[in-house]
N, C-alpha and C positions, 0 to 999 in steps of 0.2 A: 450593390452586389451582395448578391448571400455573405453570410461571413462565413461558414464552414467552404464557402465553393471556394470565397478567398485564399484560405488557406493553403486550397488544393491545388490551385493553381497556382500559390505559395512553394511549395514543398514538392512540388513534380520537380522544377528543374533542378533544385539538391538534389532530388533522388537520382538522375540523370549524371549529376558531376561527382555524387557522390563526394567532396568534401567542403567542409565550410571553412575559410579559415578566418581566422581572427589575430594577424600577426601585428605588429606595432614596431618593435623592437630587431629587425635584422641582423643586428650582429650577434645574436644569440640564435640559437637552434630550439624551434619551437618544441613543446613538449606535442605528443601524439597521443591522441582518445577516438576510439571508435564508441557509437552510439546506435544500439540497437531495438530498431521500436518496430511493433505489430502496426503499419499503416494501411496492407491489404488495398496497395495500390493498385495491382495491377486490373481488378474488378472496375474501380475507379475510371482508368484510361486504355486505351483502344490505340496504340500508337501516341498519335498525340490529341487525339480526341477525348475531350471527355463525356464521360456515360452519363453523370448524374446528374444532369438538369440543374435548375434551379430552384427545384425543392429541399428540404430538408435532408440532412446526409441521413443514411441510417444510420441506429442507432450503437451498431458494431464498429465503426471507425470512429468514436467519439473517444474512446479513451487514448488510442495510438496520438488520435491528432491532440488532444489536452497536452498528452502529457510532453508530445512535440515543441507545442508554443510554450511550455514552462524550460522547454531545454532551452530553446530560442533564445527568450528573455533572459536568461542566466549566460550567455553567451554574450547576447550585445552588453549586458553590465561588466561581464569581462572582457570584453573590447575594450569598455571604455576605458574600465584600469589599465590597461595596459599589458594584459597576460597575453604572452607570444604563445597563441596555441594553433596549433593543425587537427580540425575535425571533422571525418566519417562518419555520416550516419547512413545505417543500413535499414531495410524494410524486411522484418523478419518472418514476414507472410507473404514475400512475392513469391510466385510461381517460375518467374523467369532466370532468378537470383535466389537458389534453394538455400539450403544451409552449407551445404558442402563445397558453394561458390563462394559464399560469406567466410568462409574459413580458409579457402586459398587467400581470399583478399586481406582479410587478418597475416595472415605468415607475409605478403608483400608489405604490408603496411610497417607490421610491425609497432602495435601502437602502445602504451606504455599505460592505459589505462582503459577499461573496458565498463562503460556502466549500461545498462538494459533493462526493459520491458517484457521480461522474459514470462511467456503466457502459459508453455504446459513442460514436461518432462525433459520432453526429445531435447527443446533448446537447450535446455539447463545442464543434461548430461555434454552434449557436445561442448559449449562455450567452457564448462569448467574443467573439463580435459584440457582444452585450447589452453585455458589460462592456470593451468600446474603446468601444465608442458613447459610454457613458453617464461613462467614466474611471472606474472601478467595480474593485476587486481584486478578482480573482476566483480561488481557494483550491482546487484540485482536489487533493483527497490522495489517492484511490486510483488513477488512471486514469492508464497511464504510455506516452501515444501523444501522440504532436505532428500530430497532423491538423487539418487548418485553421486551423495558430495561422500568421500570417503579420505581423508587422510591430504587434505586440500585450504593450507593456509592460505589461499590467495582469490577464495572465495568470501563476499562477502554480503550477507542476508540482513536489509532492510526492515522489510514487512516480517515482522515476526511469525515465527511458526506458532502454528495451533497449540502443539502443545506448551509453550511459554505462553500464549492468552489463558490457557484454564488454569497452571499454575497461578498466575496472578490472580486470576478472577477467582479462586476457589478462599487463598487466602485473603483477599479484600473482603469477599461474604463473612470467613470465620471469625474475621476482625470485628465487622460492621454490625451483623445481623445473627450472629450467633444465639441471641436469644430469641429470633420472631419464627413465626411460621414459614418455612421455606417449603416453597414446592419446585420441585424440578421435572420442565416440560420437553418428550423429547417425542421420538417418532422413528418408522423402522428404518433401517440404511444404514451404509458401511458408516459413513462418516459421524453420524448422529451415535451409532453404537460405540467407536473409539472414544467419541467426548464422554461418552456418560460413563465408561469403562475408565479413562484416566478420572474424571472428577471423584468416582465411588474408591478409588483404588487410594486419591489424596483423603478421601475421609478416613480410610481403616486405617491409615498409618497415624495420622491424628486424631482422628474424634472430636472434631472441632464444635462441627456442627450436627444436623438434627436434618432431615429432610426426606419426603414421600418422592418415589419417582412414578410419574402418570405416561405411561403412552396414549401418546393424540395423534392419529394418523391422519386426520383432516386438522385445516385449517380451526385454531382454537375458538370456539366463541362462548358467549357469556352464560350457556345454558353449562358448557362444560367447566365453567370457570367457577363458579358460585360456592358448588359441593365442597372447594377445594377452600374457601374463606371463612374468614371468623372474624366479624366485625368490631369485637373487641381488642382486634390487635393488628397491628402492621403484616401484611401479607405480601412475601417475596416470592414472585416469579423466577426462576433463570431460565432459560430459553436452551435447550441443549440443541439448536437446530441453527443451521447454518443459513438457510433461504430466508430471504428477506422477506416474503410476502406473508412466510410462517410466524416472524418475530413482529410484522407490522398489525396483521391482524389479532396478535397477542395485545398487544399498545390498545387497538380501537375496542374491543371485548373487552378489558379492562378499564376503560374510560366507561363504557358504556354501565359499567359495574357499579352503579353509584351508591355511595352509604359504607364501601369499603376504601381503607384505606391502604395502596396497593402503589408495590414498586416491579418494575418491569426488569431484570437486569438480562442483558443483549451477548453473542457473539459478535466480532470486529465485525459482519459485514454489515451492521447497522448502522457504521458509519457513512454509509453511502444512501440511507434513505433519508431522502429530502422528507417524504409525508411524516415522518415523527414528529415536525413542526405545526402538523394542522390543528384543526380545532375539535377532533374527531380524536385525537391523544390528547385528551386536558386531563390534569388531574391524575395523572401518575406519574410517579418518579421514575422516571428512563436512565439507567446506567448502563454502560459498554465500552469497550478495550478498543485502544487505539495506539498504535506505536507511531504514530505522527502525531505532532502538535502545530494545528494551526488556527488560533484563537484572537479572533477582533483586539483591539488594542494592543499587537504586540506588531512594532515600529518595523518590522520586515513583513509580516504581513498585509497590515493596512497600505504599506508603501506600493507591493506588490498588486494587489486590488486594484488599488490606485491608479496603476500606470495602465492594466488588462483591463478596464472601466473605460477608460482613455482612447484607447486602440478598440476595443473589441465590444464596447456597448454593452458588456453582459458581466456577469459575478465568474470568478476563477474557478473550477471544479476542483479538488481535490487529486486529482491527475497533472492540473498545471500545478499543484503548487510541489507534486511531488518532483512531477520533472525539474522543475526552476531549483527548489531547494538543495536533491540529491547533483544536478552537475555546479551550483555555486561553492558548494562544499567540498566537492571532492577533487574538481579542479584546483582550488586553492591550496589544499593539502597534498597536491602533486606539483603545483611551481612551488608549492617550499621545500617537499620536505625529496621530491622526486623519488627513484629510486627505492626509497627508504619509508615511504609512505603508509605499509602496513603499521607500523610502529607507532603509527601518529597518528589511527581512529576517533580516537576521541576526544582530539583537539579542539578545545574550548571555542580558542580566539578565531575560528572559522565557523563556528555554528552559526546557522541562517537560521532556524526556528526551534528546529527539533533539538534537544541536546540527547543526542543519542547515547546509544552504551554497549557499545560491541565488545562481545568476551565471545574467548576462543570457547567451543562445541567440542567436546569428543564422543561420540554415542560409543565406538569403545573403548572404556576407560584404561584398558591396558596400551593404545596408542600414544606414540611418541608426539604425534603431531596431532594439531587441532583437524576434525572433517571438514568446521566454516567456522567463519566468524559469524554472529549471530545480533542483531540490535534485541539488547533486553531489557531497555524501558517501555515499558507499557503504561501508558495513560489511560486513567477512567474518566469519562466524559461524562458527565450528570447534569439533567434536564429535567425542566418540569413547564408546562402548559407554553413549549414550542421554543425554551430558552435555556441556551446553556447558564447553567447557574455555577459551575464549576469544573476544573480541569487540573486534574494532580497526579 
């Protein structure tokens, strides 16, 4: 059988009972976690029919269901220890079960921790209303925008926001490359113009560094790349453009550049291009921001591989390992610390890979309370001819 159809027909009848649980220990009262992922079932089945054959799922359910089996897998491990837990998971793109259904069933529930897959605005605003209302932690690991968090300690923001990646990445340049040629490649759009408007705004406050800004409104290639190098010296790209195909065809035009010596440096969604590793990227140095750390040789990850190899025949996306990581982590830090569990973010003796760094956020600094909590380690990943050679 397909492995994605497996899944599907894995994960219907949860979606149907709506709770998983994982209890062990009856004489205790299980801790409570609702679990909200984009599955966009309902496209999927027809009653109880399913639609999608036995071809390949598209390619729009692959992250909901990843990052599904990494919660799975971080569940049956907590089975095995022995964590008394009661768990919800909801599908935050059915049609049949809106949001405003998801939210009666929250108030019935009443769950004591909330972590999610949260994909645009609308969720984000609702769920963290939900959870200041209710004093409720609420776990957003992929979604890395602060809209509508306003005065909401019980918010709390994984994937770091944009603007902590170009903090980082502005002073890793001034550190790194302060004396090479930098060019900074961007393009027109709201988004492309706020990075390059906070990056130019960290340089007048410092003066760090030195840098020409070029708009490329196409796709870069090597006829536009050249004018921009000087062979006698290290030539640094940074990519102020958030699309991937923008920052991959930077990599292949620079490979293609031969005789200069040329480093690529990426926005975070270049962590999700597989092609940086081909052989069409040789010969330049690829750096880019990541607030997860999941790197060969490190005894929770290799394990985790391991078992999803075992089961699934295939390599772990970056989805499972978020789902698996963000629920082994945050569950453990609510059977110890319950209750009490904001206090105890950055609890060591529960880190699964990442060693996070969540500090309280106030965008306005006249506030009494935090907007969110925010993870503010960012990692630079550096590669060269298709191999991580480093992660700090």
């Amino acid at each position: 059988m397909n492995y994605y159809r497996k899944i599907f027909l894995i994960i219907f009848p949860l979606y149907l009972c709506c709770s998983l649980k994982a209890q062990v220990n009856d004489s205790l009262s299980p801790q409570k976690m609702a679990i909200l992922i984009p599955f966009d079932l309902d496209s999927a089945y027809t009653g109880f029919n399913y639609n999608l054959g036995t071809l390949n799922i598209p390619r729009y359910f692959m992250p909901g269901l990843d990052f599904y089996t990494g919660v799975k897998m971080a569940l049956d491990s907590l089975q095995t220890a022995g964590i008394n837990l009661d768990v919800w998971i909801f599908d935050t793109r059915s049609k049949t079960q809106p949001l405003s259904e998801i939210m009666k069933s929250l108030n019935k529930i009443s769950p004591q921790l909330i972590l999610a897959s949260v994909t645009n605005t609308t969720e984000q605003k609702s769920f963290a209303a939900y959870a200041l209302q209710k004093n409720v932690p609420f776990i957003s690991v992929t979604y890395p925008n602060d809209a509508y968090l306003h005065k909401n300690p019980f918010f709390v923001m994984e994937n770091s926001t944009l603007q902590t990646h170009v903090d980082s990445l502005y002073s890793y340049i001034s550190k790194t490359y302060h004396n090479s040629k930098i060019n900074y490649l961007t393009r027109k759009g709201y988004i492309e113009e706020k990075i390059k408007k906070q990056f130019i705004d960290l340089n007048k406050n410092n003066q760090d560094i030195k840098f020409s800004v070029t708009e490329l409104n196409t796709l870069p290639t090597v006829a536009d790349l050249i004018p921009m190098m000087d062979s006698t010296k290290e030539n640094i790209f940074v990519c102020g453009v958030l699309d991937e195909a923008y920052g991959l065809n930077l990599v292949k035009s620079l490979s293609a550049a031969t005789g200069y010596r040329t480093v690529a440096i990426g926005m975070p969604t270049w962590d999700g291009i597989h092609a940086l590793t081909y052989s069409n990227c040789k010969n330049v140095r690829i750096i880019y921001t990541s607030p997860f750390h999941y790197t060969a040789g490190m005894p929770s990850v290799d394990r985790l591989k391991d078992i999803y190899s075992k089961q699934y025949f295939a390599k772990p996306s970056d989805m499972v390992f978020k789902g698996y990581e963000s629920t082994l982590y945050f569950v453990q830090l609510l059977n110890q610390y319950h209750d009490n569990l904001m206090n105890h973010l950055n609890d060591s003796l529960f880190y699964v890979a990442t060693p996070f760094n969540f500090q309280p956020v106030s965008i306005d600094k006249n506030n009494n309370l935090p907007d969110y909590f925010e993870n503010k380690k960012i990692y630079f990943i550096n590669m060269l001819n298709g191999v991580e050679t480093s992660i700090y």
